[in-house]
N, C-alpha and C positions, 0 to 999 in steps of 0.2 A: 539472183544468187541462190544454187542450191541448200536447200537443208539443211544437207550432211556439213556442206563449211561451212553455215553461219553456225550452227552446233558448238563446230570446230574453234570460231572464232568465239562463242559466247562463253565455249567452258573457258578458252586461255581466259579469256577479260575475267569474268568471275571470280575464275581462280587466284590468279594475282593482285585485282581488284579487291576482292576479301581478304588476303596475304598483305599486300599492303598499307591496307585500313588499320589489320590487326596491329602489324609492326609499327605504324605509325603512331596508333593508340598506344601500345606498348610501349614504343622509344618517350611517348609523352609521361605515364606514367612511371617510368622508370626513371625520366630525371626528375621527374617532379619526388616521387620515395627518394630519389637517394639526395635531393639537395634538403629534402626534408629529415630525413636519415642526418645527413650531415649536418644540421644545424641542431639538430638534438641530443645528439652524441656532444656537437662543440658545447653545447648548454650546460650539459650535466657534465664534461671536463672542466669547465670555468667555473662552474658551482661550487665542484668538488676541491679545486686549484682554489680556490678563493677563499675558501671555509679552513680547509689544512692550514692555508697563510696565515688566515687572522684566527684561526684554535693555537698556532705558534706564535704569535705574537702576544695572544691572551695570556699564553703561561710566560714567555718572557716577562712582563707587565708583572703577574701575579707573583712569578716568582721573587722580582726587585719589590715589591709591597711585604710580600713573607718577610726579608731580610728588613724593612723599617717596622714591624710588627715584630719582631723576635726580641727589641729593645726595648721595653717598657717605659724605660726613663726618655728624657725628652733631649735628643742628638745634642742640642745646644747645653746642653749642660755638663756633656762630656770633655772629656780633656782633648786636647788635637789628639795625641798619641792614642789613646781610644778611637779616636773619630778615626784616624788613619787606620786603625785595625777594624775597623768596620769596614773598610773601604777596601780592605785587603781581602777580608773575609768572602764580600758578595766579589770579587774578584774570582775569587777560587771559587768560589759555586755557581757562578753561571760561565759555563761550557764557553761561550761565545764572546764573553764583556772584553771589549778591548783596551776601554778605559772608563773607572770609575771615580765620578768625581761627587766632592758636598759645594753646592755652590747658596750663594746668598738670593735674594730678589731679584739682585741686577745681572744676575750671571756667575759673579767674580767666585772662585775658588776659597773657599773656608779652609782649607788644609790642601796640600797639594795633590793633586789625583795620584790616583794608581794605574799603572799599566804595565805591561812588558816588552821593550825592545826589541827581544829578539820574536816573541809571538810564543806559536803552539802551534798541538796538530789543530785545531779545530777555533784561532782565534788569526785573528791577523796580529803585524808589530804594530804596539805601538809608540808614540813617541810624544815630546811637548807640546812639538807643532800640529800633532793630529790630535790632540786633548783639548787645545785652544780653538783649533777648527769645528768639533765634537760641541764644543760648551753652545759655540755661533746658533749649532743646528738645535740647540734643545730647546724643547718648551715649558719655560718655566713660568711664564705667564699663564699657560694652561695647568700647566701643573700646581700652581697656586690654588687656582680656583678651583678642580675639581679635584683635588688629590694625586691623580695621575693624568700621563698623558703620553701619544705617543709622536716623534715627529714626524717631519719630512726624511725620505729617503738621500742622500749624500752620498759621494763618492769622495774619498782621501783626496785621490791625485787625476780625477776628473775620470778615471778608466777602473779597471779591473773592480776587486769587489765592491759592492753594493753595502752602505753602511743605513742603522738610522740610531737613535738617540730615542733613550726611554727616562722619563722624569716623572717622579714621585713626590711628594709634601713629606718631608722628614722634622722637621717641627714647624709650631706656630709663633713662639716668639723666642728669639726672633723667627722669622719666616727661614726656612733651611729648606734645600731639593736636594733629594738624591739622583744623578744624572748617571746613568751606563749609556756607554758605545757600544752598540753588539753588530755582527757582520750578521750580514741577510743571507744565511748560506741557505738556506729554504727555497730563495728565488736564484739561488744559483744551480739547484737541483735540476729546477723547474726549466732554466736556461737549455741546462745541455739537454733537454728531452730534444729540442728543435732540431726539424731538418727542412732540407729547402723547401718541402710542400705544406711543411706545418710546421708552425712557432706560437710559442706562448711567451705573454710579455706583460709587465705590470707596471702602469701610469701611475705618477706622484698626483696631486688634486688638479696640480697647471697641464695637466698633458703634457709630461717629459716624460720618456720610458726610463722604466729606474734598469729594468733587465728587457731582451729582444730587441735592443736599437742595431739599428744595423742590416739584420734581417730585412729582407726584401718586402715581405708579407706586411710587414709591421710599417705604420702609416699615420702617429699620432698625430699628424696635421689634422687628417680625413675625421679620427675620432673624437675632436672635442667636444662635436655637438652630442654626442653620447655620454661624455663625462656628468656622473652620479645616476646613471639606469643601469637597468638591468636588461638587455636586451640581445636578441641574435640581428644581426646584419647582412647589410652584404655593399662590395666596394666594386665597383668599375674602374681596375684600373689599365695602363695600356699593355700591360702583361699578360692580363684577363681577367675575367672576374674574379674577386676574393669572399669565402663567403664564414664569418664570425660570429663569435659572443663576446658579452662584456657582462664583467660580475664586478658590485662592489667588495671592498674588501672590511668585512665585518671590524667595525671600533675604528677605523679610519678612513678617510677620502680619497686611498688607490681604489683602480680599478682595475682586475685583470680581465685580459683581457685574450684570445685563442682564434685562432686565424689557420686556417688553410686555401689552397690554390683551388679553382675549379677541375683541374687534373683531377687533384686526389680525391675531391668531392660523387665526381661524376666518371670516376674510375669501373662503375659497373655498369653504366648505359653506356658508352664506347664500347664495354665489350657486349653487349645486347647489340649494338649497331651491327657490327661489324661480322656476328654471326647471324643477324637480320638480314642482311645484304647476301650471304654465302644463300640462304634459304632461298629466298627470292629468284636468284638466277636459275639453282637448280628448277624450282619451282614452276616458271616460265618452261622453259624444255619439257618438264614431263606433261604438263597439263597440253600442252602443243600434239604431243604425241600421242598421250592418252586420249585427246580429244579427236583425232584424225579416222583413228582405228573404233571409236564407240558411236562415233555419230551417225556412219553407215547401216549400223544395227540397229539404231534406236530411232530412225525417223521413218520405215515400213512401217514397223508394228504401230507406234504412236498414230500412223494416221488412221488404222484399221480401227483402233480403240476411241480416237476422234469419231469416225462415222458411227460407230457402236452405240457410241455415247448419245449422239444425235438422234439417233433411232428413238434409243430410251426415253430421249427427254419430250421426244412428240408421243410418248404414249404406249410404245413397244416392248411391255414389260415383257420378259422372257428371252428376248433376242441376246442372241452369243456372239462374240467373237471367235471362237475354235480357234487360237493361236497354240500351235504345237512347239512349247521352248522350256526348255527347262533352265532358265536364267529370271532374274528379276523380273524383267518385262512378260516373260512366259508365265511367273505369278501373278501379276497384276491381270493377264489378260482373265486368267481361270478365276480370280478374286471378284474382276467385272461381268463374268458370265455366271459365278454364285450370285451377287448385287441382284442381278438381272432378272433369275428365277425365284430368289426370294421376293425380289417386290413384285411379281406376277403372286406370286402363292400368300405375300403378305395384304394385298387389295383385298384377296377375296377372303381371308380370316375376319378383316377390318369389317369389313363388311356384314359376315356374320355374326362377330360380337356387336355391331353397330342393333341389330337385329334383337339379340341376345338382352341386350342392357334395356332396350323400350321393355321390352317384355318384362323382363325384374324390377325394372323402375313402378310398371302397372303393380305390379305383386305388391311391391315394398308399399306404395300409399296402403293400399287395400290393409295391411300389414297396419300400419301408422293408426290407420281409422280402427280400427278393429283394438290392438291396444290402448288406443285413447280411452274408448268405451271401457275398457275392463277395469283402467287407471280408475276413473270417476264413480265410476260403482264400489272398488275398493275404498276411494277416499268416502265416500257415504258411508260403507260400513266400519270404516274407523270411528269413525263419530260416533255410530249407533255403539261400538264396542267403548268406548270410552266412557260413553253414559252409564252403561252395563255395569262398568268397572267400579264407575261411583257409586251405584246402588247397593252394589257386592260389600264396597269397603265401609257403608252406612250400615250392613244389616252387620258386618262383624262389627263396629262400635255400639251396634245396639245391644249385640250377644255382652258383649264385657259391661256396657251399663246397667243391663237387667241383672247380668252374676250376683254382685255383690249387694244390692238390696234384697233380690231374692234369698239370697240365703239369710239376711238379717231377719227379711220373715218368716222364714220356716224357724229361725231361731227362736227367737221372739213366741209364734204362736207354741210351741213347744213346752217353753217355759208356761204363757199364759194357761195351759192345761194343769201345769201343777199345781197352780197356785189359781183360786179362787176368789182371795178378800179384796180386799181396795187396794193393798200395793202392789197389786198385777193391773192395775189401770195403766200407770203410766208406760208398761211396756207394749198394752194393747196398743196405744196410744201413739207410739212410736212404729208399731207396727204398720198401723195404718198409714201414716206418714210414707214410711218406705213404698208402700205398696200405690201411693198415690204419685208418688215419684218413677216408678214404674211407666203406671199408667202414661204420665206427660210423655216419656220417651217413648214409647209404644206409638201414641197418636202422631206425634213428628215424623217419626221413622213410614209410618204410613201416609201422611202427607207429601214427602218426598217422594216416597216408592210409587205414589199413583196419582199420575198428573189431573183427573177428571176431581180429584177428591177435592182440589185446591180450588174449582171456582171456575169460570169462562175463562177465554184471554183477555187479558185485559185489565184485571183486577188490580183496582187501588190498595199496593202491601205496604206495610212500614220496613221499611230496608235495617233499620236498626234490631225490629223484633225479627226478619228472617234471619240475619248474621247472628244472633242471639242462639237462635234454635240449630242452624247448622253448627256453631262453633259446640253445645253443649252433645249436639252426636258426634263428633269427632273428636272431642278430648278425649276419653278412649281409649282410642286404637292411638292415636299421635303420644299418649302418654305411653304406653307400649311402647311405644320406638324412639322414647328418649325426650322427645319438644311436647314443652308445655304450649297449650292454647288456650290462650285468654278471650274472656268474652268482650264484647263489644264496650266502649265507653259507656256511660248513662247520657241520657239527653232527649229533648225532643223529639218527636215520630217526624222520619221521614220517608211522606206518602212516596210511591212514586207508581207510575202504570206498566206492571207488567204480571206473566202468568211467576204465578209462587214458585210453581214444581221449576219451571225454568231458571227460573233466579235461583234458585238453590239448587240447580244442578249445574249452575256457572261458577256459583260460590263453592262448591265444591272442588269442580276442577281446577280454580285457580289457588285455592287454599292450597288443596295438593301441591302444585306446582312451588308454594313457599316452604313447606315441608322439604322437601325432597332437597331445596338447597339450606337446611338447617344443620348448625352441628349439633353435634349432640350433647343435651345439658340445656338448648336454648332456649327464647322466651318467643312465643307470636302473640303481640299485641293487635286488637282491632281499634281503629278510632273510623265516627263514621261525622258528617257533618256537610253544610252546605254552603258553598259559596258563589254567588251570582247566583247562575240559569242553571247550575249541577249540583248534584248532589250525589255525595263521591263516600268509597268505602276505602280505607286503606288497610294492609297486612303490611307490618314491620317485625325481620326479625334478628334478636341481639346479637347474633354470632356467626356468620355463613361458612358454609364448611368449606374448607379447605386442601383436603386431602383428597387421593387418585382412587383406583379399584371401583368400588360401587359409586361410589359419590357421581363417576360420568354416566354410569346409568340409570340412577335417579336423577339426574340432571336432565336426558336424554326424554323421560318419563315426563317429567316437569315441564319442559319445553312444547310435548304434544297436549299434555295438559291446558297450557295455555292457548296454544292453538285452538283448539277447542272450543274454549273462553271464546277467543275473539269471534268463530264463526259464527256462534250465539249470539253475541254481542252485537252483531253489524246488523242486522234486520231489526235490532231494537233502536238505534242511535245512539249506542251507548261506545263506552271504547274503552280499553284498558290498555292502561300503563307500566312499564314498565322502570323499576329502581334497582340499584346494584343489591338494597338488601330487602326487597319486596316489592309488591306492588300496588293499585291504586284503580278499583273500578269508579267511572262516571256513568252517572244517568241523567239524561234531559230531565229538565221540571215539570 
């Protein structure tokens, strides 16, 4: 078979093949929304029909309670003639009462009911026989017990309106009910809505329809096993399918209940069908024809771009089809002869950046090497700058500790010139003192500043007397910026092996680093002591600060501080710890 007709024969199939799928999925979906359409619409009319009934029924109810509520005194204690006029009363005010009656326990009539013969616009007649009938229907046994109650639906003369019977507790002793007859005009509303494809109908508790008997739709046999749910449906019957809801009726045991035919249900997938089918046929014809006339032109060029293709894929980047058409296929061919010369021109780019990248790639290590080197020479010089920093910040607590003795001596000697006799002793005497307090800070601040001065490496120091001497150069400058520094506790020497100048340029930078997170006003405590194999210094201090701005770059400061610390630390076997409100050097024993 040629080309051009199987073309022919692939676009018809396709065409209608996909057209038919579509419509089929279509017709499926479409009954499927609309029986689900239909039964949701039936849900929320049975709801709404259900809720209206028993909200009318609640004020009928409520209304006959108002009228035994408006009597304060107790029914039985009234005179008949009273009691008649009561009877008379709720007569006239409920719209509907056909007959009202007072009856005892057992039924029997206390005074004779009220009604009217001839009726009204909006009551039925009534009569002795339909009050005696009325009394059958009430519930006075319910209405004993719970106050009120409502009954079974009734019909007078077994047809036309729909009656029920409302009973109320009117006194307690003796026990009295107040009983009305009112017509169910509400379900007679509800009646005339129905037409042959839809009816609405409300079941008594037995499955009798009180309104919709008759109606075709309507099938209380089918529905008792539904009687007291609340559910949508659906019926097979030989008519066709019927598909419904069933509502209870709020405060009593009907059910209503709303039915329509599958006509009316699936009233919009018929017409989906049926313009389905129109499409379809036309559909078949044109794609027949369309197909006859396109396949001639399209199975040339196709095979030229096959070969084309084949070329390419052994390797023949560049090679063209030359197809002169200025129709789709005439783009495609000029789309696959750009294809063609860019993946010729795109191998040999590939190729050059393949080229290109070794090359960068060599650079970047050399690159990588080259900054490592510079990284590690900068982090050595950070060190050596941090040390620096703590020398800088010892020689300004030494300038503030020499100030003020100094000047006590030039005071002092001053004075000691004017005055000659023995009450210029004790100022000399004091003088010296200052000046000897000098001196102590002078030789510390030189023992830190020059590591040679402090001894070999190695030297057995008491950690207690170095924390001593650095905490006494750095009270100071730290009182300057607010944190007290307290010296070290009293106690035993603890030896331990290391170079001085180093240990107190560790204790430095980690002192620092408790500083810097102090608020201001606060205390830094030292305690130092030994437990096991170490022997440990700690910095505690009372207040940490809390606030933004400088605090994170003293913070920031303190962190490389610490740093520091530990690089120092780690060739000794020492280690430092850290605490939320300070920290904690150890030293092996």
């Amino acid at each position: 078979m040629r080309l051009w007709l199987r073309l022919v024969l692939i676009l018809a199939a396709v065409s209608v093949s996909a057209l038919l799928l579509m419509g089929w999925a279509a017709m499926r979906v479409a009954t499927t929304r609309a029986v689900q359409t239909s039964q949701d619409r039936l849900i929320r009319e049975s709801e709404f029909d259900a809720d209206a009934t028993a909200a009318w029924l609640e004020g009928q109810l409520s209304a006959l309670q108002g009228w035994r509520v408006a009597f304060r005194e107790s029914l039985a204690d009234l005179t008949p003639e009273m009691q008649i006029g009561l009877l008379r009363a709720v007569h006239r005010g409920m719209d509907q009462a056909v007959t009202v009656a007072l009856v005892d326990a057992q039924g029997q009539p206390v005074v004779p009911p009220v009604y009217l013969a001839e009726g009204g616009p909006r009551r039925g007649a009534g009569s002795a026989a339909r009050a005696s009938l009325a009394l059958s229907h009430a519930p006075i046994v319910e209405a004993l017990e719970k106050g009120g109650a409502l009954g079974s639906p009734w019909r007078a003369d077994g047809a036309g309106q729909a009656s029920v019977c409302l009973a109320v507790r009117a006194a307690e002793v003796p026990p009295l009910v107040l009983v009305v007859d009112i017509d169910l005009s509400i379900l007679s509303d509800l009646e005339r809505s129905n037409r042959s494809e839809h009816a609405v109908a409300v079941l008594d508790g037995e499955g009798r329809a009180v309104t919709g008997q008759g109606h075709p739709l309507v099938r209380p046999d089918l529905l008792t096993s539904l009687l007291g749910s609340e559910a949508s449906f659906a019926l097979h019957l030989e008519e066709g399918d019927v598909y419904g809801a069933i509502h209870r009726i709020r405060g009593s045991d009907w059910q209503l209940v709303v039915v329509e035919s599958d006509k009316e249900a699936l009233r919009t997938a018929d017409e989906i069908r049926d313009r389905m089918a129109s499409i379809v046929v036309f559909v078949v014809a044109l794609a027949v024809l369309l197909g006859a006339i396109a396949a001639r032109s399209v199975s040339d060029p196709l095979a030229a771009l096959r070969t084309a293709a084949l070329r390419v894929a052994d390797g023949a980047y560049g090679d063209r089809v030359n197809l002169d058409r200025n129709d789709e296929i005439g783009e495609l061919a000029r789309a696959f002869d750009l294809m063609s010369g860019r993946l010729h021109h795109n191998r040999e780019e590939i190729e050059a950046q393949r080229l290109e990248i070794e090359a960068f790639n060599r650079e970047l290590v050399a690159r990588v090497d080259e900054r490592t080197a510079q990284l590690r020479a900068a982090q050595a010089e950070l060190v050596r700058s941090s040390q620096l920093a703590a020398v800088a910040e010892l020689g300004g607590g030494l300038a503030h500790e020499l100030n003020n003795p100094l000047t006590a001596v030039l005071g002092l000697l001053q004075v000691a010139r004017t005055r000659a006799d023995d009450a210029s002793r004790p100022l000399l005497d004091a003088a010296e003192a200052e000046g000897q307090r000098c001196r102590a800070v002078v030789e510390t601040m030189l023992r830190m500043g020059a590591p040679e001065a402090s001894g070999p490496s190695g030297t057995v120091v008491d950690l207690r007397q170095v924390a001593a001497e650095v905490a006494m150069a750095l009270a100071g400058p730290w009182r300057q910026q607010g944190v007290e520094l307290g010296p070290p506790d009293e106690g035993p020497g603890l030896p331990i092996v290391v170079d001085r100048s180093v240990l107190q340029r560790v204790l430095i930078q980690a002192l620092g680093s408790v500083r810097a997170s102090a608020a201001p006003g606060a205390h830094v405590g030292l305690r130092a002591g030994k437990t096991g194999a170490a022997i440990w210094l700690e910095a505690r201090v009372s207040a940490v600060r809390t606030d933004g701005g400088s605090a994170r770059d003293d913070a920031t400061a303190a962190s490389m501080g610490r740093w520091v610390a530990r690089q120092t630390l780690d060739p000794l076997g020492a280690r430092l710890l850290d605490f939320p409100d300070g920290l904690r050097l150890e030293f092996p024993c």
